[in-house]
C-alpha positions in Angstrom: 0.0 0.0 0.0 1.3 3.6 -1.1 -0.1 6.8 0.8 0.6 10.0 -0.6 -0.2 12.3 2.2 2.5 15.1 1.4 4.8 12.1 0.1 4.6 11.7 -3.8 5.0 14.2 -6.9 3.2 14.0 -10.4 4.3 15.2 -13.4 1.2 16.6 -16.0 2.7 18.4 -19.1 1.4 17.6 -21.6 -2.1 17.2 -20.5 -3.9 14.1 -21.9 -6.9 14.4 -23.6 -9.4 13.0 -21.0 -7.2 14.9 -18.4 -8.3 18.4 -20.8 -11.7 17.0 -21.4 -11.0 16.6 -25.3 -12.3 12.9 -25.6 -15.7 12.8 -27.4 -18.5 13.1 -24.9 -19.0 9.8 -25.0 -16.0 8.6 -24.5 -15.3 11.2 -21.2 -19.4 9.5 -20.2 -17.8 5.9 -19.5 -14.6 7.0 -17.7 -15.4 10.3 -15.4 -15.6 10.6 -12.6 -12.3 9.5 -12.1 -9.1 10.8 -10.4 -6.3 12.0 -13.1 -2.8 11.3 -13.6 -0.5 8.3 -14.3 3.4 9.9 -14.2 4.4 10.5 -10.2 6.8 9.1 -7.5 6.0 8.1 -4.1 6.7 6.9 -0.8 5.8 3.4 0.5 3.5 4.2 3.4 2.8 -0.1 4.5 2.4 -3.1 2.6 3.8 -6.7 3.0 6.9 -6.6 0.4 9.7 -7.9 2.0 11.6 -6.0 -1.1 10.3 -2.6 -0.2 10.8 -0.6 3.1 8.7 1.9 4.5 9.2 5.6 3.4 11.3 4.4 0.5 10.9 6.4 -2.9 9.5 4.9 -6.1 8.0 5.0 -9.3 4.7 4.2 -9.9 4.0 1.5 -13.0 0.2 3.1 -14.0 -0.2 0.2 -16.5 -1.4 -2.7 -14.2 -1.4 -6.2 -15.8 -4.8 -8.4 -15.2 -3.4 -11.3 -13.9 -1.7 -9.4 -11.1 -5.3 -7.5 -10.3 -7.5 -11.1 -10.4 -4.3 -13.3 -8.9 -4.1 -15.3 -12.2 -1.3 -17.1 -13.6 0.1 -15.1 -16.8 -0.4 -18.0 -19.1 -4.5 -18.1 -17.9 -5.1 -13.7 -18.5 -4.9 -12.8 -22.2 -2.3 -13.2 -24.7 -0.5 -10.3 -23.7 0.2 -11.7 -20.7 1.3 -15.1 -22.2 3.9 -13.5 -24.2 1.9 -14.1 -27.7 1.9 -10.0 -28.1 3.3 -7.2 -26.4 3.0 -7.4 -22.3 1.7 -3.9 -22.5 -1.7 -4.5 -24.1 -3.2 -7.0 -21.2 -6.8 -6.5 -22.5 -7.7 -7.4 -18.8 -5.4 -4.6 -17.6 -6.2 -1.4 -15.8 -4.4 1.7 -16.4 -4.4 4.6 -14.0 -6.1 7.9 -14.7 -7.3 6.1 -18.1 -9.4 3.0 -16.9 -9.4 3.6 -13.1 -8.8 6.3 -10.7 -4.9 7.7 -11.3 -2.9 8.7 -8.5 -4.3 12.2 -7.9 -6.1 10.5 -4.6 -4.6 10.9 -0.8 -4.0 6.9 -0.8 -3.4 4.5 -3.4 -3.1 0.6 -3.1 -0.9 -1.2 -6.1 0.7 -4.6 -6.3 4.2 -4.6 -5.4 5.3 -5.7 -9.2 4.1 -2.5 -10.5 6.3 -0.2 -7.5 9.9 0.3 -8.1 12.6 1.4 -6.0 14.2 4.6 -7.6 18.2 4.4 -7.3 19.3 6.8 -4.8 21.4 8.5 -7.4 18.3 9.6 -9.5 16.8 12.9 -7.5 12.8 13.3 -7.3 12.7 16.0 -10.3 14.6 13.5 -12.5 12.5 10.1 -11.3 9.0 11.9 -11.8 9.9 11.7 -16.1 10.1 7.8 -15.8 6.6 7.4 -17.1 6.9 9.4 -20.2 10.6 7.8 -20.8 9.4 4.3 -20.6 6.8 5.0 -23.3 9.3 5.8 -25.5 11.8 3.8 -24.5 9.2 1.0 -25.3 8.1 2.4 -28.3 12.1 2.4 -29.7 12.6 -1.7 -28.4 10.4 -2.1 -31.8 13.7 -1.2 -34.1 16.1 -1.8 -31.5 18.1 -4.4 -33.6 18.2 -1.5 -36.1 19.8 1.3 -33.7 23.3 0.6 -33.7 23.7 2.3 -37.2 20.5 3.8 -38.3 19.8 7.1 -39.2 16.8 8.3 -37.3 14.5 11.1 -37.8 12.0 12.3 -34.2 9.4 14.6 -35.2 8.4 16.8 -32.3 10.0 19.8 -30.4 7.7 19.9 -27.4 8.1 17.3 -24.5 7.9 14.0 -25.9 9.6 14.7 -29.0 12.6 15.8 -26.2 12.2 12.9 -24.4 12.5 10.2 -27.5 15.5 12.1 -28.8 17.2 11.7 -25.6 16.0 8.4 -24.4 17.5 7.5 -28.0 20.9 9.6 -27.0 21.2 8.3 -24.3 19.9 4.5 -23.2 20.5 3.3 -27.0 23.7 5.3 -28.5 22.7 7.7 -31.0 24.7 10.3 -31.7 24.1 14.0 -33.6 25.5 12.5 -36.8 22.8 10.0 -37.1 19.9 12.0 -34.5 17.6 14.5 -36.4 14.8 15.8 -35.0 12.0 18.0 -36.8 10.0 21.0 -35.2 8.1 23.9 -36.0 9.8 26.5 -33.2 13.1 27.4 -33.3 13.6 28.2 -29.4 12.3 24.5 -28.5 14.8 23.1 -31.1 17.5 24.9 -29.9 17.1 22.8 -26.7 18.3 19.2 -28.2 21.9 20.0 -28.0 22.9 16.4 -28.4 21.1 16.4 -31.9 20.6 17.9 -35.1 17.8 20.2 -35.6 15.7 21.3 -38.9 12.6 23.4 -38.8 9.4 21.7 -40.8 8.6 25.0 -42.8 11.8 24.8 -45.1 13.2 21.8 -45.5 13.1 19.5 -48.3 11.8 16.4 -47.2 11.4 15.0 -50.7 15.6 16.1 -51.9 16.6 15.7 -48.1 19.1 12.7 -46.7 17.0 9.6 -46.2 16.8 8.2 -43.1 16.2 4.2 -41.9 13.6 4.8 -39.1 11.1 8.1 -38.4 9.5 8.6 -34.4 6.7 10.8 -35.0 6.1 12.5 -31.8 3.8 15.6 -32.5 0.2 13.9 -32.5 -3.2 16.4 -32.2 -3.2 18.2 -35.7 -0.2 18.2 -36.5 -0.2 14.2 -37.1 -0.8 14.0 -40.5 1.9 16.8 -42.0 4.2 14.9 -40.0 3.4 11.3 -40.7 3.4 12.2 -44.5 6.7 13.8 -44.2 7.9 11.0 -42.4 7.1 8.5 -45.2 9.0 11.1 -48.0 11.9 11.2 -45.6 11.9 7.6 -44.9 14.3 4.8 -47.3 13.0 1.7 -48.9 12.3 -0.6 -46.5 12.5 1.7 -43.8 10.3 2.3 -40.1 7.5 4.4 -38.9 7.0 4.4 -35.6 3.6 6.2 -34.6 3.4 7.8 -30.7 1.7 10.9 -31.3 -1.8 10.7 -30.3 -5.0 12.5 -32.2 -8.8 12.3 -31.7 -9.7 12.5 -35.6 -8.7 10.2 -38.3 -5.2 11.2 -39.9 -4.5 10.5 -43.7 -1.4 9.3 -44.9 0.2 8.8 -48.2 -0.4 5.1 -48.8 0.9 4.8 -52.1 4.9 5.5 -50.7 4.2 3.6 -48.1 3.5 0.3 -50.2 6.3 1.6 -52.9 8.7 1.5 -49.9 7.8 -1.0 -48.6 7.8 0.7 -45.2 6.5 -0.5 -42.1 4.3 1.2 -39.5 4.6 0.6 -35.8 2.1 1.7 -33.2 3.2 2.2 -29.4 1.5 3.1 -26.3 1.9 3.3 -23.0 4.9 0.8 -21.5 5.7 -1.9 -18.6 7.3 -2.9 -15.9 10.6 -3.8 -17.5 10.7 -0.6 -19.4 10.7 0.9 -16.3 13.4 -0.9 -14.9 15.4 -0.3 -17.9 14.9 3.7 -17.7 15.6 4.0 -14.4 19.3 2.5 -14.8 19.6 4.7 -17.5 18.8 7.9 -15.6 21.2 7.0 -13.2 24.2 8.4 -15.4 25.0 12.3 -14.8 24.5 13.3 -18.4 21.2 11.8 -18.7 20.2 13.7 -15.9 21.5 17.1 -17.2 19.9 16.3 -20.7 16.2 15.4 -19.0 16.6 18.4 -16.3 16.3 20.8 -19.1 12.3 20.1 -19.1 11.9 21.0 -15.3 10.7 23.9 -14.2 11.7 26.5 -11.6 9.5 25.8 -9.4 6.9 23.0 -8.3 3.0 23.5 -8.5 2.0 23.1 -4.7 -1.6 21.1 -4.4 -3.1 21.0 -1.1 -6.4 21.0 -2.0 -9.5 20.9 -5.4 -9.1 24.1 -6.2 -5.5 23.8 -6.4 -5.2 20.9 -8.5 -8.4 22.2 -10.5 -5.7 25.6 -11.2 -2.9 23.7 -12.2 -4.3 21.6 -15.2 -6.1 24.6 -16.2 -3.1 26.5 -16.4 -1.2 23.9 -18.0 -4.0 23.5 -20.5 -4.0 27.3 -21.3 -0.2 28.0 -21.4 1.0 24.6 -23.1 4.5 25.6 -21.7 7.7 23.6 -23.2 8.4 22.6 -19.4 6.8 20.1 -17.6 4.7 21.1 -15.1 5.2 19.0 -11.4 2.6 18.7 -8.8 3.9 18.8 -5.4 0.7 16.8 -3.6 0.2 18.1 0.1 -3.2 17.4 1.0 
């Protein structure tokens, strides 16, 4: 059992959609009322883990298997869970602040699979990114046989696009001769120092160098320009990997993509290994001073509604490059 109880941090930039209240009506009909949030840290309040003390820090796994919530074998859950697809698509799974209440509540019960220590060499402000790190550090074990000589293109300059780029700089090797990364405002760009940078508005996608494998990391509107300029950047025979999320249909140019011969990969959300792979990965200095670029000044205090209710509003409005971290105290 976790308690928050001035004890745990969240992390909330950029705002999902059910978070915003963007899903169709609908959708937001079958899931609220709900408490938000899936990134944060904690403390272990009690429990019966003989592998985790009281008061020590960890990271909370929002992406609960079934067979851990209905004390199931693996083999007798789904076929995620059997190892026929991906571990993190348990159709009998719960995920918090998505499918059940996320960890914007004063106590929170989990099993102990989906807690994990952080290393006390990773500081709170670096541990609270885990969640988004994991996603795409999951997303990128797809073409990880590909990585140690690939040319990789990330579209993206806001959070997640900084995040794949240095989850790919860092846990997997890339350098800035094979690291591009694609966005539409030149400050943001200016922020990947361990890659190169091209704004979308004037390059050449179609004369550009090709590239083996395109992250496209800018979702909402902006999905299908970058898809489709993805798949003119992208070799014969070359990778697609799609994490940018958008409530409308996007087109895409499906005519390259069968001429290439290209192959699209969807990723979402992560698991526990990812996790545990992240984590030792953060531990190294210049990851840390790579991530600690997206943290703010200051945390976002939230003792009670209204202050919650004033920090996704705010974060909604101002859509800062930052993340924004909730320091829970109620």
């Amino acid at each position: 059992m976790w308690r928050s109880n001035r004890q745990w941090q969240a992390s909330v930039t950029p705002i999902s959609a059910i978070s915003a209240g963007l899903r169709k009506p609908e959708v937001l009909a079958k899931k609220l009322p709900m408490a938000l949030l899936h990134e944060g840290i904690g403390r272990v309040a009690e429990g019966e883990s003989a592998k985790l003390a009281v008061g020590q820090r960890v990271v909370i796994v929002p992406n609960l298997p079934g067979y851990l919530l209905q004390d199931l074998a693996p083999e007798d859950c789904c076929p995620a869970c059997r190892g026929e697809i991906a571990d993190n698509y348990c159709s009998r799974g719960k995920f918090l602040g998505s499918g059940t209440d996320g960890i914007a509540q004063s106590r929170l019960v989990l099993p102990e699979a989906c807690v994990i220590p952080i290393p006390d060499s990773v500081p709170d402000e670096i541990a609270v990114l885990a969640e988004l790190c994991s996603v795409s550090y999951r997303a990128l074990r797809a073409v990880s046989h590909l990585l140690s000589g690939a040319r990789v293109a990330v579209f993206g300059d806001g959070p997640v696009g900084y995040i794949t780029a240095a989850v790919l700089h860092h846990a997997f090797g890339i350098g800035e001769e094979r690291l591009t990364v694609f966005g539409a405002i030149r400050e943001k760009l200016d922020e990947f120092a361990f890659a190169r940078t091209e704004m979308v508005q004037s390059y050449d996608f179609l004369a550009g160098d090709k590239v083996d494998i395109v992250v496209e990391c800018t979702g909402g509107r902006f999905s299908e320009s970058a898809v489709n300029q993805g798949i003119d950047l992208l070799k014969p025979g070359g990778h697609l990997i799609a994490m940018g999320v958008s409530e409308d249909l996007v087109p895409i140019n499906t005519r390259d993509v069968l001429e290439k011969g290209i192959t699209i990969y969807g990723s979402d959300r992560s698991s526990v290994k990812d996790f545990e792979q992240v984590l030792k990965v953060m531990e190294r200095p210049a990851c840390q001073d790579t991530l600690r670029r997206l943290i703010p000044n200051k945390y976002t205090v939230v003792s009670k509604a209204e202050d919650f209710a004033g920090a996704m509003e705010s974060a909604l409005s101002h859509r800062e490059w930052k993340k924004t971290i909730l320091d829970f105290r109620w």
